[in-house]
N, C-alpha and C positions, 0 to 999 in steps of 0.2 A: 644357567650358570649358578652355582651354588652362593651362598653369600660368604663373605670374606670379612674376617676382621680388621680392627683401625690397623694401621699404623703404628708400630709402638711409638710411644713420644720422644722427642731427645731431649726432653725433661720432665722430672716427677716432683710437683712440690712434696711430695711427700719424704724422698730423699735428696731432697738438696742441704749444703752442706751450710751451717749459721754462718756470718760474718763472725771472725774473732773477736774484735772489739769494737766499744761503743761508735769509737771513731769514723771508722770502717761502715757501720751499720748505717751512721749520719749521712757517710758521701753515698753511698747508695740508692739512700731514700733523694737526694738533692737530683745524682743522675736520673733517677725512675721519673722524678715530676719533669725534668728539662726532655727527657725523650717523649714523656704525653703530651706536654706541651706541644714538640714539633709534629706529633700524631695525629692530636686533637684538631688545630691549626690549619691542618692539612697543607704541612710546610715537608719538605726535605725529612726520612728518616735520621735523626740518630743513631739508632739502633733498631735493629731488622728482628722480625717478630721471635725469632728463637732464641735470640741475646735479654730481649726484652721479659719474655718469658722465665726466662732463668734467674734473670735479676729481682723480678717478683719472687719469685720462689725461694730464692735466699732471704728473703726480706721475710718472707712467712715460716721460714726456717728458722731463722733467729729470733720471732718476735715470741713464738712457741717454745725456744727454751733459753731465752733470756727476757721472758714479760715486763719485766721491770724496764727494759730500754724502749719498749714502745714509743711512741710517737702519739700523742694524743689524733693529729693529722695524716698518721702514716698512709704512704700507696695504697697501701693493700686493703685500708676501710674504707675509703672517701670515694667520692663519685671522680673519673677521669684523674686518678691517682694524686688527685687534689692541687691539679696544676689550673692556672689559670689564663683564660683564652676570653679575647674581646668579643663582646656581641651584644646589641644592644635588641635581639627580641626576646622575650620574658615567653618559656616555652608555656602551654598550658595547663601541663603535667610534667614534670623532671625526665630528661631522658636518659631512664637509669641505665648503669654497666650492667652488664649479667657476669656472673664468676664466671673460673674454669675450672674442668677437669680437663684429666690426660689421660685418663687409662679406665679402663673397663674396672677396678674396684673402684674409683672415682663418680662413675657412674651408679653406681650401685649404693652406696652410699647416699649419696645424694638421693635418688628415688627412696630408699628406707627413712631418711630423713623428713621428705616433702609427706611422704605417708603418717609417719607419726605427731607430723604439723595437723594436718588433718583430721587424722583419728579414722580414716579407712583406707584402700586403695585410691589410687586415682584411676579417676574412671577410663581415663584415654590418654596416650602422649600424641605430640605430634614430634616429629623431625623433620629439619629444612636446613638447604647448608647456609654458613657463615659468609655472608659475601663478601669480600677484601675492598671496602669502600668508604663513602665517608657518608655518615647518617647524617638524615634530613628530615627535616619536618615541613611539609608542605601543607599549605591550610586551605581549603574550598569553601567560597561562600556561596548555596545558591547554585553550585556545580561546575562555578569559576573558583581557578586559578588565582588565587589575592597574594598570598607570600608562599617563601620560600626560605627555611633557614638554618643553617647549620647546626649539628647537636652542640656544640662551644662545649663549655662546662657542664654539660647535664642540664643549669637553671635557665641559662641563656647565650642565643647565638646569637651567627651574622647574620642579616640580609644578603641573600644571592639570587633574588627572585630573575632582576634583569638574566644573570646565566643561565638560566635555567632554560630558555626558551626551544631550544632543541633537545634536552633530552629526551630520548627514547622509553618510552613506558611511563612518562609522568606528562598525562595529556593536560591542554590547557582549562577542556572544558570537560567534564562529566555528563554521563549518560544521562543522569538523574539531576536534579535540582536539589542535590542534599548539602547540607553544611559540614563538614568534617574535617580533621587533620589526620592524614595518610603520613606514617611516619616506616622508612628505609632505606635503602643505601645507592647512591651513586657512584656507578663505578667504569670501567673501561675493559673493554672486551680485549681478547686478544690480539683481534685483528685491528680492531678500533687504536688500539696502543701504535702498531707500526705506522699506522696513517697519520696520527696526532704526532707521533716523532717529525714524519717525511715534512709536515704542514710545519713544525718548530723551526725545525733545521731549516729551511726556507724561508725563513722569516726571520736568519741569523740570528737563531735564538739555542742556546747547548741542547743537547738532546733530554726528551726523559730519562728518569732514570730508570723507574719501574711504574706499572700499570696502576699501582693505588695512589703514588705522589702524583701521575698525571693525573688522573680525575680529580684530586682536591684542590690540587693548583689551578685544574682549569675552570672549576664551580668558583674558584673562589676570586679569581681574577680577571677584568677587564681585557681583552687583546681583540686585537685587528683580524683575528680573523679564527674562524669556528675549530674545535674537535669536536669528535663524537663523543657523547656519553650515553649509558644508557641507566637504567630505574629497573631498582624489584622492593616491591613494599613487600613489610613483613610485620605490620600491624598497623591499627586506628583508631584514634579517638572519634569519641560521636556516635558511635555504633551502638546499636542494642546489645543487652547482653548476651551474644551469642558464642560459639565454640569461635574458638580460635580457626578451626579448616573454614567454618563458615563465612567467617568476617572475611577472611583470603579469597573465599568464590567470591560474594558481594563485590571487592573490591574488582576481582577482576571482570565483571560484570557493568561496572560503572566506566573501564575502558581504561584501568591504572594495572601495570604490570607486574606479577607478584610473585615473590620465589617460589609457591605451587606452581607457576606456567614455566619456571626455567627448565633447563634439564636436568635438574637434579631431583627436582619435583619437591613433594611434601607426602612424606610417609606417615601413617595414621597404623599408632601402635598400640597393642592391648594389654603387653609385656614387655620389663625393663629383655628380657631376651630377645625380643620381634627390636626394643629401641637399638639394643648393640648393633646387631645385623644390619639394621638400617644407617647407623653411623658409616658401619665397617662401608657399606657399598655405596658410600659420599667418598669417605675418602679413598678407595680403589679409583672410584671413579674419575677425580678431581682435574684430571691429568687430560681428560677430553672433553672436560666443558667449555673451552673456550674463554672461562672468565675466573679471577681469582678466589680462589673458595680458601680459608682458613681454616675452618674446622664445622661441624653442626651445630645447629640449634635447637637441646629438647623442650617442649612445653607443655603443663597441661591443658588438656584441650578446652576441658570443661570450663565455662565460666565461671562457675559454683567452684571449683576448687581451685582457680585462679582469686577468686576474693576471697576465700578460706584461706589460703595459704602464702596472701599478702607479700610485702616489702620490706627489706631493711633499710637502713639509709643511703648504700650506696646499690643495692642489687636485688631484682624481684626472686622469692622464693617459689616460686613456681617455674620457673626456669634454669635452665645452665645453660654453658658452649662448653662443649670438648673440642679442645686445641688439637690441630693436628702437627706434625712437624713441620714447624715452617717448610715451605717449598720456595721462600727469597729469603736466602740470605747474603751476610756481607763477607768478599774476604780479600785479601791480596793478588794481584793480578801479577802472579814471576815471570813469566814469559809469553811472549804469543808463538807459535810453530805453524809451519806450514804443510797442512798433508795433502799427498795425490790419490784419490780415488783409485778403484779398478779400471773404470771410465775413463780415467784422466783429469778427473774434477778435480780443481784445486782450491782446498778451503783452510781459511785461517782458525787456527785450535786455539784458545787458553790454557796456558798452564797456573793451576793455582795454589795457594797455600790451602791445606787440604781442610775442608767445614762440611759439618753435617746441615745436606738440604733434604728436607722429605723424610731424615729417617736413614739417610744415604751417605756417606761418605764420599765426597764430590773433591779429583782433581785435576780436572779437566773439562772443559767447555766449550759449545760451536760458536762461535763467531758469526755464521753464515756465509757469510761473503765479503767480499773486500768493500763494496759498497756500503753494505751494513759496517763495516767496520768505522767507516768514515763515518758515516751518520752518527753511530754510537760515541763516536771520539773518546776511546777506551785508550791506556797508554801503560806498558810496562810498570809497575808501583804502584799504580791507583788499585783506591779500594773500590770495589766492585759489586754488583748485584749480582748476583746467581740464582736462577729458579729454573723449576724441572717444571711445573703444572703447563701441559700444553705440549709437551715437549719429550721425547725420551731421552734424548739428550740434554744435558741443562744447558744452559743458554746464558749469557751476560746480558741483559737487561741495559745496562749502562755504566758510570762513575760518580763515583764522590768528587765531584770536580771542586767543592772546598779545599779538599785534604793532599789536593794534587801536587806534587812536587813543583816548584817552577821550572826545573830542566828537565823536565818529564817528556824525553823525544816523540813522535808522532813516528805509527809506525811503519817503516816502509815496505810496499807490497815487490813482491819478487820483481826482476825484468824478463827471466826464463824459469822454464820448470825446473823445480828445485832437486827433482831426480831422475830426469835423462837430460834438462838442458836445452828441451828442443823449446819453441815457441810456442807463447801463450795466444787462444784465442779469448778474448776480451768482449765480444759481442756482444754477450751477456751479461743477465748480474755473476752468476755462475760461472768461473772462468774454467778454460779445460786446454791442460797441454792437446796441442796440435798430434800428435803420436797416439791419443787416444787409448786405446788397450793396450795397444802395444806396449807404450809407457812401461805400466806396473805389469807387463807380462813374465819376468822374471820369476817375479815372487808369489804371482797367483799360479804360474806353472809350479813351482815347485812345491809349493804345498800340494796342489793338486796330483803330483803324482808320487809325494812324499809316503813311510812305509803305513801310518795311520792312516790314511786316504785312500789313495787307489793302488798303493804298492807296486808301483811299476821298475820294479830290479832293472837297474842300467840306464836309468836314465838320470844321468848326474847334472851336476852344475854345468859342467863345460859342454854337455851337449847341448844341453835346452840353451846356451848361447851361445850356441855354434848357429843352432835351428832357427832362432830369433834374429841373429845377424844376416841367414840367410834369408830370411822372410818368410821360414815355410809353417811359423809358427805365429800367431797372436793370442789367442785361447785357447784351452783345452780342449775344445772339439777338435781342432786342427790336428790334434796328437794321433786323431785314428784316421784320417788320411791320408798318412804318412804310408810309404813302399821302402821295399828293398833297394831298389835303382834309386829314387830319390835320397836316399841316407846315404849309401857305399860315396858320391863326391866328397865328400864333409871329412874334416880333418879326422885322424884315429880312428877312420869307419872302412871296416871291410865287409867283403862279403856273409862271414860269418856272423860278425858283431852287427851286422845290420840288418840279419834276420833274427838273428835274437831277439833283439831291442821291438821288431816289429811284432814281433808273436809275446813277446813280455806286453806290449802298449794293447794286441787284439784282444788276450787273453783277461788288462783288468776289465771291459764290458761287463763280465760276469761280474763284478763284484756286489754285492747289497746295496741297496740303495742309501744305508746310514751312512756306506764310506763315499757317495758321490756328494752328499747332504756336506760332508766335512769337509771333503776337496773345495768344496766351490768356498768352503770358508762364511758361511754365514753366520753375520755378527750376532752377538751374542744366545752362540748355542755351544760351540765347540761339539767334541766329539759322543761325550754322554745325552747332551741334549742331542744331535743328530740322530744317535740312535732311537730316543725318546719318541722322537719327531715321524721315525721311519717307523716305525711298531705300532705305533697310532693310529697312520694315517696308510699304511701298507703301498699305495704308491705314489707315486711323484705326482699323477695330475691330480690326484684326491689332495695331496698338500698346497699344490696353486692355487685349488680351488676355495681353502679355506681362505677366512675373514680374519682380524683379531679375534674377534671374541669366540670364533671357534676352537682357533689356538691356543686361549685358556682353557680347555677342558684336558689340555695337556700336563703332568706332572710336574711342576716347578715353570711353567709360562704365567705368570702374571698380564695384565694389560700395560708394562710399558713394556717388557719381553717380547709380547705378542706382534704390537703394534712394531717394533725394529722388525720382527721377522718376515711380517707381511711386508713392507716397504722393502726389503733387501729381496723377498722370494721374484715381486715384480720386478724388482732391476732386474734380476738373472735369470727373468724367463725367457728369453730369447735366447741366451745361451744351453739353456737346460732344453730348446726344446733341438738343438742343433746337438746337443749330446746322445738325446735320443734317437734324432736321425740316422747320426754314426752307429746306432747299434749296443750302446750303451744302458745297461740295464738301470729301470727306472722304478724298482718294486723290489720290496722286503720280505722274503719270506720267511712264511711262518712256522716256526719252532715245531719238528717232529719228536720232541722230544717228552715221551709218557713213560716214565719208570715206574712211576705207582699209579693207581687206581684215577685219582682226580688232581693229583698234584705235582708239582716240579720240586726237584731237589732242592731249590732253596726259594720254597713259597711253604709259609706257613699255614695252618691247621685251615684256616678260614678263605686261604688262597691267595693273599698278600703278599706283595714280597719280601723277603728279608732286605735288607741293608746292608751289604757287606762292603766291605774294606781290602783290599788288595794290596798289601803291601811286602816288598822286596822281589826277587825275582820264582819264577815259575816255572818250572820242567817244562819244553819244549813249544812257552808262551809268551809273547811281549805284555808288556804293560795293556796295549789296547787289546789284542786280544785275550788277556785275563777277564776285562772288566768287559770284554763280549761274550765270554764265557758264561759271567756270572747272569747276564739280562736274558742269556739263550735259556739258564737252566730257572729262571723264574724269578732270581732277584734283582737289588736294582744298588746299583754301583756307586760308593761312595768315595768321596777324597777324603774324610777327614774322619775320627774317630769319638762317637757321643755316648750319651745310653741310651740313645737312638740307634745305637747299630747292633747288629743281632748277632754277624760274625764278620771277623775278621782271619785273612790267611795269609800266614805268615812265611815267609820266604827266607833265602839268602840275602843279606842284606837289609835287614828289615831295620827301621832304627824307632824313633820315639813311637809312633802308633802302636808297633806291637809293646812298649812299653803300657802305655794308656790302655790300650785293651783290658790287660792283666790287674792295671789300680781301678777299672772300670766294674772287672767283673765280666765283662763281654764274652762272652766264647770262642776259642781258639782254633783252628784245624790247619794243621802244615801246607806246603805248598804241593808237599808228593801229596798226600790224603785230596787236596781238590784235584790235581791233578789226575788221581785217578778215578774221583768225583765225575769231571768231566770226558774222561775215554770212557766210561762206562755207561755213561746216558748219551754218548753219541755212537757206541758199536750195535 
């Protein structure tokens, strides 16, 4: 798999916009310390890392072009934005912040920077992701276990030695007899989080809200009975001067576990180009590591240019974090909705007020189940946690149960199925109308034999519930078992209309396999993706067979693309393989189409495809079969119009895109011209 770039950020200090006045700039700096405070503290979020993020960034916006309103104290110099947090142990070295970047000039920057600190290259970077937890300083004497203590202010924290006593990766005793202080993050896994909720809620105690307030609440607090936590050091006092990858093997050697052993590992770079890449495939990845990653960590490796290239007051210059889009954030919770699966699954949705998570524009959320829902005790108006990491879906995490309404109703779960009515089975966490397929057989027929799909002429609404009422239908496989005697009983069906209908249903089998890919409606691919998906993969068992990650090697599947496609292919392989049995063609084939020497009509010099754009109507073509036209003769189908597109064809009908074309520059050709484009590379 290729490497991938970050993430773009959902914010740039470098354009964010000044506070207007001094006023303005004051309560900023007041809110920035009161939300590190409840950060640092490892209390309840204020505000959620992409709000947090931003409000820096204004604050460094305004202090750059209004210097004179600076803050002798301000956020953005001091150690933990100069809020202050109780702790009475006196750390042995400051536990500095490290800045951030957000973007690849940001990066770059910075490395030209550390280099002209120095006065040559740096010999090595390292990268290791950001773990979303609460730093610790844990001290060994002799290869025991002595304290344990929060980062507080950078100079001094709490005692939480007593908690500590099960986390995972920070053992009590050492392999070795060395004296040292192992300093990194305690945090809470994905799975570890739903456990520590089920063990709260049981203990009549409100749920968490998210994975990093549980772990700091639970280091930092006494209670009755255990969560899981777990440990990844990511440096140590005491050590020889050695590379930083080294000091991480030693440690993990002595029996303490270190973000080199997680899975995101520790990449060892020789160019700010190998660092990007490395970032970029942190945060592709983020999404399946099971634990909350916020952004990377680059370092020089070298010792020698870790003490060349020293500290400022609040942050080592030999390091950065590039931030990535937050993936938890906060927002309004307007409704919850109830949907039915294909299946019959019945799960409760969030509707939200719409926040960027990830990088993403997020308005809507799983709930999972009614169970989780209770657990969660999420309620119409609360403000909410949202995060995608873990998830293709994003997910509600929890509530702001401070900011709760007091008549904030609890919400009620259906008594029947909310679209046929029939009965709920309950047995599970997972509930499922009793009717099962049948349920949502309506709408999975109709699309399924709708004209983009399998194009099956005559068979309308009122048949397929005519057929459903009669029972001789639940799935689309069922459609090609159908006969002539069996149809002619059924209301408005004769003899003729019910051999038509039958040889319209025999005949779609022939169709490509992109239009069975579209019928069956798999989530997020639609039509252009299906065909994608079919072209790739030529046939149906070679696409079952794929994984995620083979699935990205497909054009525009990402890994949270992939990973919905994989989970949706396995729901519907029982169905798809009962389609095939009917006779149902299960393979794409491939393009006879050579009008010139080595290339297609619209693949460029090098063999690429063009880009085009389809817009209005088409002599003797629909919509779908335009933009099937355009992928048969070599290029690849677009909606929308950039200077990424190479052509665009213009129709009857056409409205703003063939405008934009033309203020674009893009290249033009009518809809007869492709139209006899394509009779002429298919006669």
């Amino acid at each position: 798999m290729t490497d991938r770039k970050p993430v773009e950020p959902v914010v740039d200090a470098q354009l964010a916009e000044p506070f207007p006045t001094p006023a303005a700039y004051a309560a900023a700096i007041e809110q920035a310390r009161a939300a590190a405070q409840a950060y640092f503290a490892g209390g309840e979020l204020m505000l959620d890392d992409g709000d947090y993020d931003a409000l820096m960034a204004r604050l460094s916006a305004t202090e750059r072009a209004e210097p004179d309103w600076k803050a002798d104290d301000s956020p953005t110099s001091v150690v933990a934005a100069g809020m202050a947090v109780a702790g009475d142990v006196v750390h042995s070295e400051p536990m500095l912040s490290l800045d951030n970047i957000f973007s690849e000039d940001g990066l770059r920057t910075w490395s030209t920077r550390l280099e002209r600190i120095l006065g040559h290259p740096v010999e090595r970077y390292t990268v290791e992701p950001k773990i979303d937890g609460l730093a610790i300083a844990a001290t060994y004497a002799d290869g025991e276990l002595v304290r344990v203590a929060t980062r507080g202010d950078g100079r001094a924290g709490e005692d939480v030695t007593a908690q500590t006593r099960l986390v995972a990766g920070l053992p009590k005793k050492l392999s070795e007899p060395v004296s040292i202080e192992v300093r990194g993050e305690v945090f809470m896994t994905d799975a570890d989080f739903e456990v520590a909720t089920e063990r709260r809620v049981a203990h009549g105690e409100p749920p968490f809200a998210n994975p990093r307030s549980a772990a700091a609440g639970s280091l930092r607090a006494q209670r009755v009975y255990d969560v899981p936590l777990s440990f990844f050091a990511y440096a140590a006092h005491g050590l020889p001067d050695w590379a930083h990858s080294d000091g991480l093997d030693y440690l993990h050697k002595l029996g303490v576990s270190t973000v080199a052993q997680s899975s995101a590992g520790l990449a060892l770079c020789d160019t700010v180009d190998a660092v990007y890449a490395a970032v970029g495939r942190i945060g592709t990845g983020r999404a399946s590591l099971g634990f909350g990653v916020d952004g990377a960590v680059i370092k020089a490796d070298s010792a020698a240019d870790r003490s060349a290239a020293g500290a400022s007051s609040k942050a080592p210059r030999w390091g950065i974090a590039y931030k990535f889009p937050a993936d938890t954030r906060t927002t309004k919770l307007l409704g919850i909705e109830v949907q039915v699966g294909r299946t019959g699954v019945i799960t409760p949705v969030a509707v939200l007020e719409p926040v960027q998570v990830g990088g993403v524009t997020v308005t809507s959320a799983t709930l999972h189940n009614f169970a989780d829902l209770v657990v969660r005790d999420v309620r119409v108006g609360d403000t909410v946690f949202v995060r995608r990491a873990g998830d293709v879906i994003p997910e509600i995490t929890g509530a702001k149960l401070d900011e709760r309404a007091a008549d904030a109703p609890e919400f009620t779960p259906p008594e029947t199925c909310p679209r046929c009515g029939g009965e709920i089975d309950r047995a599970q966490k997972r509930w499922r109308c009793t009717n099962g397929r049948a349920c949502g057989a309506m709408e999975s027929l109709t699309y399924f034999t709708s004209r983009p799909a399998m194009d099956i002429e005559g068979l309308g609404g009122k048949i397929l519930q005519s057929l459903i009422a009669a029972e001789l239908v639940t799935d689309p496989a069922d459609l090609y078992a159908l006969d002539v005697a069996t149809l002619i009983p059924l209301d408005r069906m004769g003899q003729v209309s019910a051999t038509n209908l039958v040889t319209a249903i025999q005949n779609s089998k022939a169709q490509p396999m992109h239009r069975v890919l579209t019928g069956l409606g798999v989530r997020m691919t639609g039509r252009s993706m299906s065909r994608r998906l079919a072209r790739h993969f030529g046939t149906m068992d070679d696409l079952l067979a794929a994984d995620a990650a083979i699935l990205q090697h497909v054009e525009g599947v990402g890994p949270e693309r992939a990973a919905m496609i994989a989970a949706e292919l396995v729901e519907l392989a029982p169905l798809i393989r009962k389609l095939a049995a009917a006779g149902v063609n299960m393979t794409e084939p491939r393009t006879a189409v050579t009008p010139s020497a080595d290339r297609l009509p619209l693949q460029k010099d090098d063999g690429s495809p063009m880009t085009v754009v389809v817009t209005g109507s088409v002599p003797g073509l629909s919509r779908t079969e335009g933009n099937e036209a355009v992928e048969r003769l070599g290029g690849k189908s677009s909606g929308s119009v950039s200077k990424k597109t190479d052509l665009v064809v213009v129709g009857e009908g056409a409205g703003s895109k063939a405008d934009k074309a033309v203020e674009l520059g893009v290249r033009v050709m009518t809809a007869e011209e492709f139209a006899e484009l394509v009779a002429a590379a298919e006669d």
